[in-house]
C-alpha positions in Angstrom: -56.7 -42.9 -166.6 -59.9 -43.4 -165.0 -61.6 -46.6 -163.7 -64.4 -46.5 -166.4 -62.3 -46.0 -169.0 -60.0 -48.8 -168.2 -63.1 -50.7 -168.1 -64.3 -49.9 -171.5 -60.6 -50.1 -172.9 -59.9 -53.5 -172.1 -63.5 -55.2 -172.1 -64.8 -53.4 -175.2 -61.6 -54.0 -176.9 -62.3 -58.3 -175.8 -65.7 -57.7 -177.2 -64.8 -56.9 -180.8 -61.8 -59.7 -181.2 -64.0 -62.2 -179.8 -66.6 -62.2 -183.5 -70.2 -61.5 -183.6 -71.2 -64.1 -180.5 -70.7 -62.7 -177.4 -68.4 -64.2 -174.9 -69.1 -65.1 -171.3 -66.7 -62.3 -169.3 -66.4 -60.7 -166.0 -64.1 -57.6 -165.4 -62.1 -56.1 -161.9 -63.6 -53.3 -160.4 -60.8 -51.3 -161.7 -61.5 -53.0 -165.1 -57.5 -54.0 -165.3 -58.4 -57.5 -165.2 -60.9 -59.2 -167.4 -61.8 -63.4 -167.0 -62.9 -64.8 -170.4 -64.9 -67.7 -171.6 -65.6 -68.2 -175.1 -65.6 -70.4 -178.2 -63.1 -69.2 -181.1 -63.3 -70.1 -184.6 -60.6 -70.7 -186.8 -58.9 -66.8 -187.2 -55.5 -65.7 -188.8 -54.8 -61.9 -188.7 -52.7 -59.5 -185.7 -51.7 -59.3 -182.3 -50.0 -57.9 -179.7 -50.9 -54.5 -177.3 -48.6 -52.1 -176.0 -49.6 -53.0 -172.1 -51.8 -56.1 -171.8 -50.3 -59.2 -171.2 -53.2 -62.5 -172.4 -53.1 -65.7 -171.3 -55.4 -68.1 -172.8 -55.9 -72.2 -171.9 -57.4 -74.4 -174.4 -60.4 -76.0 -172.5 -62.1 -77.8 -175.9 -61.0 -77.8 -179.7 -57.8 -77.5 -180.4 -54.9 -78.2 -183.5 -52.1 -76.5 -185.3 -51.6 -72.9 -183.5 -49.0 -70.7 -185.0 -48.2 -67.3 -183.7 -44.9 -65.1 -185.5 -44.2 -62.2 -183.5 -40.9 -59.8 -181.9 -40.5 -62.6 -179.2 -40.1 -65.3 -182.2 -41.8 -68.0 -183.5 -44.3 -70.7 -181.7 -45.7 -73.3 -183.3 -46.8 -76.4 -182.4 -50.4 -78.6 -181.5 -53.0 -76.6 -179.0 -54.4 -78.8 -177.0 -56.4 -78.5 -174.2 -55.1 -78.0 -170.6 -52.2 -76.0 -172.6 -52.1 -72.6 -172.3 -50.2 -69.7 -174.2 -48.8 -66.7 -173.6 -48.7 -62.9 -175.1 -46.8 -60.6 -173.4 -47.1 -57.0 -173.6 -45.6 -55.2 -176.7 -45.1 -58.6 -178.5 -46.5 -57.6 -181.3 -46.9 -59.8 -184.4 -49.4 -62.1 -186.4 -51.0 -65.7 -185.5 -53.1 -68.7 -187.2 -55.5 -70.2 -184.6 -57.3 -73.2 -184.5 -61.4 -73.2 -183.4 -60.4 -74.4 -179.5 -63.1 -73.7 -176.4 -60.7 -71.0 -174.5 -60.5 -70.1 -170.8 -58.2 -66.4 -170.4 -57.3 -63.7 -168.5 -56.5 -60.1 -169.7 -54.2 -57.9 -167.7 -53.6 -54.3 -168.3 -50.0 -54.3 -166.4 -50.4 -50.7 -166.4 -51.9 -50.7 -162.6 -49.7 -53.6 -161.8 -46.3 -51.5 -161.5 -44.6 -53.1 -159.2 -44.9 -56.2 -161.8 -44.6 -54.3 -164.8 -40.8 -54.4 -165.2 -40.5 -57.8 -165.0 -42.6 -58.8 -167.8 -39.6 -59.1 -169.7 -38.7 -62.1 -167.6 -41.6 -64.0 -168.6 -40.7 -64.0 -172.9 -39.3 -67.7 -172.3 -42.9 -68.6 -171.5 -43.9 -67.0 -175.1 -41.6 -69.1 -177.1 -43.9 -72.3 -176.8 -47.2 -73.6 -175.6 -47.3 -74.4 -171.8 -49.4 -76.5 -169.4 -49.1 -76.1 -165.5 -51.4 -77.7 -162.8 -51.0 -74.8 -160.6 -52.0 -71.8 -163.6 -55.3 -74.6 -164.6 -56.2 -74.7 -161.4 -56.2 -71.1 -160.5 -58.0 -70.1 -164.1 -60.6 -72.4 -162.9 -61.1 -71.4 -159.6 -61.5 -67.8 -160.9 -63.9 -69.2 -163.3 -66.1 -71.0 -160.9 -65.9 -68.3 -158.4 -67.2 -66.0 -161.6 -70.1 -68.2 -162.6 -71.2 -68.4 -158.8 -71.3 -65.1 -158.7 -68.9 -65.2 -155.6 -66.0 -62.6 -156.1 -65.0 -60.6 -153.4 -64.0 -57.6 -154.2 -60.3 -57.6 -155.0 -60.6 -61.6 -156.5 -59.8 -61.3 -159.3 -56.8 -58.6 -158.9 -55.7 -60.9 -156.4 -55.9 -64.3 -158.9 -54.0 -61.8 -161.8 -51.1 -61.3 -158.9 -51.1 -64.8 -158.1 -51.1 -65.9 -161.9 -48.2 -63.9 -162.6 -45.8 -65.0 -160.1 -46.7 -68.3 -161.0 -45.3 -67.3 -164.4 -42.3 -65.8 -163.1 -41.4 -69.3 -161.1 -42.2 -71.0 -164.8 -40.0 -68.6 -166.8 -37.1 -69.6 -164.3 -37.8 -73.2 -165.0 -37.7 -72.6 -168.5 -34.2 -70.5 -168.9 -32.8 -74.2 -167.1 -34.3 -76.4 -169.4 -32.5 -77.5 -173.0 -33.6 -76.4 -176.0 -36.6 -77.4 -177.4 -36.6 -80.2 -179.8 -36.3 -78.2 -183.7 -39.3 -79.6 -185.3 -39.1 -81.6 -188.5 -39.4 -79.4 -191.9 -41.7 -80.1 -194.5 -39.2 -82.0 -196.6 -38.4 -84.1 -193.9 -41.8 -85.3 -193.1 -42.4 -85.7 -196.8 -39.6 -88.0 -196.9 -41.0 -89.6 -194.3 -44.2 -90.6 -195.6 -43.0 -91.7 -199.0 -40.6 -94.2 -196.9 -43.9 -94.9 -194.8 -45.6 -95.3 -197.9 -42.9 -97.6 -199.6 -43.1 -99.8 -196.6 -46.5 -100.0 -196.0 -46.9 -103.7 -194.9 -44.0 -104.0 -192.8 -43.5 -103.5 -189.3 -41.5 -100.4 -188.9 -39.5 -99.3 -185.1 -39.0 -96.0 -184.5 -34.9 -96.3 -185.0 -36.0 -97.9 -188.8 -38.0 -94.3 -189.4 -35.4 -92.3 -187.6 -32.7 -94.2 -189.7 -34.9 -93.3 -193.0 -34.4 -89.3 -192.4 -30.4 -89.9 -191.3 -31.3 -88.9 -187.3 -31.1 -90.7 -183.9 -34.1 -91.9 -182.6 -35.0 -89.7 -179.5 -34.1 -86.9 -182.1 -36.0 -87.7 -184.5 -39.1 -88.7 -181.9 -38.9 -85.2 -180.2 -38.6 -83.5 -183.6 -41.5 -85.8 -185.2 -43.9 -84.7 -181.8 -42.9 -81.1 -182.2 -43.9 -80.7 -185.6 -46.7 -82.9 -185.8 -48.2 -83.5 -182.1 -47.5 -87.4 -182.0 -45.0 -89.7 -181.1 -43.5 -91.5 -184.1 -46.3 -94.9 -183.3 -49.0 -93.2 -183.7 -47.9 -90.8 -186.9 -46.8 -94.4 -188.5 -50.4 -95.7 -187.5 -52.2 -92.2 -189.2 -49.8 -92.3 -192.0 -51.1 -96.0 -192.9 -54.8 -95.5 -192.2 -55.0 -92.9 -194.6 -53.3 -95.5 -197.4 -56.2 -97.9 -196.2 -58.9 -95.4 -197.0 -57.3 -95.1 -200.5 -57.3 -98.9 -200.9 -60.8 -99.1 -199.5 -62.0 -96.5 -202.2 -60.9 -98.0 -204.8 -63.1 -101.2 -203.8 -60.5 -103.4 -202.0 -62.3 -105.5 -198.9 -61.5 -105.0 -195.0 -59.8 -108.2 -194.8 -57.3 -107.6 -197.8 -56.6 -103.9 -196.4 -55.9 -104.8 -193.3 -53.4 -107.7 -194.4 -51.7 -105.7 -196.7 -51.4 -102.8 -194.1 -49.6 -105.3 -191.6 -52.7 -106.4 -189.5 -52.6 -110.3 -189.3 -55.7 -109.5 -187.3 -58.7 -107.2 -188.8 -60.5 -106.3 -185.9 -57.2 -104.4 -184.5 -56.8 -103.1 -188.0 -60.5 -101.8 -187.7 -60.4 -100.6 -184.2 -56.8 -98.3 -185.4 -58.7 -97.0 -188.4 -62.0 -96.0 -185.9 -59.4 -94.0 -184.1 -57.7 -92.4 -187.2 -61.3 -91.8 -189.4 -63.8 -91.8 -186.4 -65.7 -94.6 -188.1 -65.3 -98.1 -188.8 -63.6 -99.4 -192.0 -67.0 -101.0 -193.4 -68.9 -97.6 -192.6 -66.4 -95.0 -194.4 -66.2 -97.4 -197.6 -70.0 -97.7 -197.4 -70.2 -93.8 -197.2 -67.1 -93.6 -200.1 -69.2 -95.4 -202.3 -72.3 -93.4 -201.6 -70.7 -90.0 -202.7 -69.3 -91.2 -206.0 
């Protein structure tokens, strides 16, 4: 296989997943390796290549990320400094959010002296990861790209260097427990109809783990896992979407809060700012305006 075909295979192939607005990329001289910058929209459809392995860190955007493929199943929140992983042959289907991405593309086919232990790596595919040391070398790549200060060999080298980092991950991993299963949709139904029920009560994490029969670090790692956030701050979403009910159907600020548990409206307001991104006042004010 020559160099200019690799080249073509692996940039031209980046080129047509990436939509109709170019990304920002720089390739190896062999063309093996290809740095990536680029802005995603929400996508859903296949994945997986025979001998690339793609690595790809949430830098902006973010949410719900699910990908289904031979390895399993991941799931969970994208956010950014997290990065996944898609290791050659994996081959499946995924649901992405819109998120700003920073990735690398590596045809292992060159790399044969790494090739056979990509196998090694499929704990890392199993869930979304975030490492100081894989950030830090993306964006050192990245920088040295935009400067326009490779040396020849950079990039190969930073691929070789990314990888073993990997490997010293997906040992880590194979000692850790089990991740946390995530709560089903039942479950968390249940849980917001005993929310719901409760609504101007103070509620403790064991009271909402007791509600769905579970212990409360249980329950807390399953509640993060399928939803992103610790049990305080799904309570706190859970009952700011009640208040914007309340305040559309005319109710004031001051008998929301109260009746949502806030003795004291200006907390109330400044939770519901960080649920709705607006004030209270504002989004009844704009509620009203629209009907």
């Amino acid at each position: 296989m020559t160099r200019a075909f690799l080249m073509r295979a692996l940039a031209d192939q980046l080129l047509q997943e990436t939509g109709p607005q170019a990304p920002a990329m720089v390739s190896s001289d062999d063309g093996a390796v290809v740095l990536l910058h680029h802005r995603f929209e929400p996508s859903e459809g296949c994945m997986g290549h025979p001998h690339q392995l793609r690595l790809g860190m949430a830098i902006g955007g973010g949410g719900r990320l699910q990908q289904r493929s031979h390895g399993g199943l991941l799931q969970g929140v994208w956010q950014p400094g997290q990065f996944n992983v898609v290791l050659p042959g994996d081959f499946g289907t995924y649901a992405s959010p819109a998120v700003d991405v920073l990735g690398l593309a590596i045809d292992t086919g060159p790399l044969q002296q790494e090739a056979h232990r990509m196998h090694d790596l499929q704990p890392l595919a199993a869930r979304l990861q975030r490492d100081p040391v894989v950030t830090s070398v993306l964006q050192a790549l990245w920088c040295s790209a935009q400067a326009d200060a490779c040396l020849p060999g950079f990039l190969e080298h930073g691929a070789r260097v990314l990888l073993h980092r990997l490997q010293q991950l997906a040992g880590h991993a194979h000692a850790m427990p089990p991740r946390a299963t995530a709560l089903s949709a039942r479950q968390l139904q249940h849980l917001q109809e005993y929310i719901d029920a409760q609504y101007g009560q103070p509620l403790a994490v064991a009271q909402l783990a007791a509600a769905l029969q579970m212990d409360p670090s249980t329950f807390s790692r399953a509640l993060r896992a399928a939803t992103g956030l610790p049990p305080y701050a799904f309570l706190t979403r859970r009952r700011m979407q009640w208040a914007c009910a309340q305040l559309a159907q005319g109710h004031n600020v001051t008998e929301v809060a109260l009746a949502c548990g806030y003795a004291n409206p200006s907390k109330f307001s400044a939770a519901f700012r960080r649920v709705a991104g607006c004030s209270p006042s504002a989004w009844a004010a704009q509620h009203r305006g629209l009907r």
